[in-house]
N, C-alpha and C positions, 0 to 999 in steps of 0.2 A: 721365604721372606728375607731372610737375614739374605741372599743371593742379591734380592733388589737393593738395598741396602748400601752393600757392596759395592754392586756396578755404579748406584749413585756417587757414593764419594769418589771412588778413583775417577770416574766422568765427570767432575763439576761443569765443564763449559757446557757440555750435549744436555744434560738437564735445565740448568739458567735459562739456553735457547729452546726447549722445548718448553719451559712453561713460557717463555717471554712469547713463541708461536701462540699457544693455550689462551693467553689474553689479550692477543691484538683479535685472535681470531673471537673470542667471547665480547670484545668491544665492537666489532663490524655486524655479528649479528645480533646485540642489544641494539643497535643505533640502525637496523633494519628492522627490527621486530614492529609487526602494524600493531598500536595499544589504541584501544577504544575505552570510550567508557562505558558503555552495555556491548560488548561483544555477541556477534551474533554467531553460533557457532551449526546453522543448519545449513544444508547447499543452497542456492540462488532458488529465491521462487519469485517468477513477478505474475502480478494480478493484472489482469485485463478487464475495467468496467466499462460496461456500456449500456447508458440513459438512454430508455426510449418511454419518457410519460405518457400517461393512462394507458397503458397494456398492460392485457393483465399477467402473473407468472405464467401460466399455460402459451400465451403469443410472444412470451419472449422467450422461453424457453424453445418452441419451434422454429420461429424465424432470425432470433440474433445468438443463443449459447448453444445451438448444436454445431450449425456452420463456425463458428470464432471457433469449437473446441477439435473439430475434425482439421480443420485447418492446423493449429496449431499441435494438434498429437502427432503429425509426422517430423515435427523436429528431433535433431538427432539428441539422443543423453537427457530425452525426457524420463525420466519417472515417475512422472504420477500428472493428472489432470485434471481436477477437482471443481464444478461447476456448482452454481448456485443460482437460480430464477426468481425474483421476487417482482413486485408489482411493480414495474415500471422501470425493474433494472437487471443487468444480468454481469455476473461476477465468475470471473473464469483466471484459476489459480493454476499457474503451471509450475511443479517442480522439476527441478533439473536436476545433474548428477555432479558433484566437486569437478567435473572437466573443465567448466566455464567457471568465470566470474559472475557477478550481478550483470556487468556492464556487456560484458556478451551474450548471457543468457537475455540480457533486454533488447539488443538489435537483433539476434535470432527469433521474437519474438516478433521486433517491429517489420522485417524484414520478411514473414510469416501473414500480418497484417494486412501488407499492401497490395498480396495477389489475391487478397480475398475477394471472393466477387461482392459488387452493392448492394447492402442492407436495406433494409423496408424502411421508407422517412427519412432519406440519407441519411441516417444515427454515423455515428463514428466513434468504435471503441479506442478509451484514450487505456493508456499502462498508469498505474497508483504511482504515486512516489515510493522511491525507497525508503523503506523504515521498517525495522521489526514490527513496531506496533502499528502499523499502519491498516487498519480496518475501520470497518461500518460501522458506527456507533447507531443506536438506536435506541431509540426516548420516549415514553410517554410520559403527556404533558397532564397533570391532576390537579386541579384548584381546589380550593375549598368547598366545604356545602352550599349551594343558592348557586356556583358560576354554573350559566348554559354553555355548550358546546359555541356556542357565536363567543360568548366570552374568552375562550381559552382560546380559541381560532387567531379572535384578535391579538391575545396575548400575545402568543406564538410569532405571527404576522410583525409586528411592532416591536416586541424586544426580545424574547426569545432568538431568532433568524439573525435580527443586528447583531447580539451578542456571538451565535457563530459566527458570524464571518470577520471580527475581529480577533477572532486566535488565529496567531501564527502558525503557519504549517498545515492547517486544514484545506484543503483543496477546493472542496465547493460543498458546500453542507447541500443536499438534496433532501427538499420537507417536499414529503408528498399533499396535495393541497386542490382543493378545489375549486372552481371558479368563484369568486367571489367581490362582489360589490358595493362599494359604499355611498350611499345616498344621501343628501342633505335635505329636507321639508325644511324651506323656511316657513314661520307662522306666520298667519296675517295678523294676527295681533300684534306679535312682534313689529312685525314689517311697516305697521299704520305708526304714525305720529301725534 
């Protein structure tokens, strides 16, 4: 120690210059450094969803998540391929390896897409937005004692649905629903004068 020392003072200028190097170089990569505010620190994985209403899991799992998942398990620096079939939609998670970014693991992806052959109903799977948190939420809706099922339908229908689709950042709320109709009977009683 007493050696470093040493070489230090009788060196004053070769030290001065070595740290002055030490913090231009500690200033270029603070002021390169990516800061997020929730940093993500997993490799790139983009989700592939694709809407096909009233089929049940078992026909979309055959006809639109096996094809979208074979298709895209031949990309290179996959890692894993994670599939998911529910009523009426199908969810296909591809993880990659730190080789790519987001941004290339997503046109590997889209570029994977396009030579897929055509799906049953022209469906077209779209890719999720980027976002860590970026999934399916899913909700039941429970009224009070006395509401029927027509009630909570309505609910849902009328302000439930409006309220999704005015958050920002949600892409398309998907409420599974079924045909439904609203009827007016005017009275004749009303109706007479």
């Amino acid at each position: 120690m007493d050696r470093v020392i040493a070489f230090a003072l009788r060196r004053r200028v070769l030290v001065v210059v070595m740290l002055l190097a030490v913090l231009v170089a500690g200033g270029v990569s603070f002021a390169n450094l990516n800061i997020e505010a929730y940093p993500d620190p997993v490799p790139p994985l983009v989700d592939v969803v694709t809407q096909w209403p009233g089929q049940s899991a078992e026909e979309i799992e055959r006809y639109v998540t096996i094809p979208i998942e074979v298709a895209l398990a031949s990309i290179p620096h996959v890692t894993a391929v994670r599939t998911s079939s529910l009523f009426g939609l199908s969810d296909v998670k591809v993880q990659f390896t730190y080789d790519y970014t987001y941004e290339e693991a997503e046109q590997k992806v889209l570029n994977h897409l396009t030579q897929l052959p055509p799906l049953p109903g022209n469906i077209t799977p779209g890719i999720s937005p980027e976002s860590p948190t970026g999934e399916i939420y899913r909700y039941r809706l429970v009224g009070p004692p006395g509401f029927s099922l027509t009630d909570l339908k309505t609910l849902e229908d009328w302000v439930v649905e409006r309220r999704f689709r005015a958050v920002p950042g949600l892409t398309t709320p998907l409420i599974f629903r079924w045909p439904r109709k609203y009827r007016q009977r005017p009275g004749v009683r009303r109706a007479s004068w």
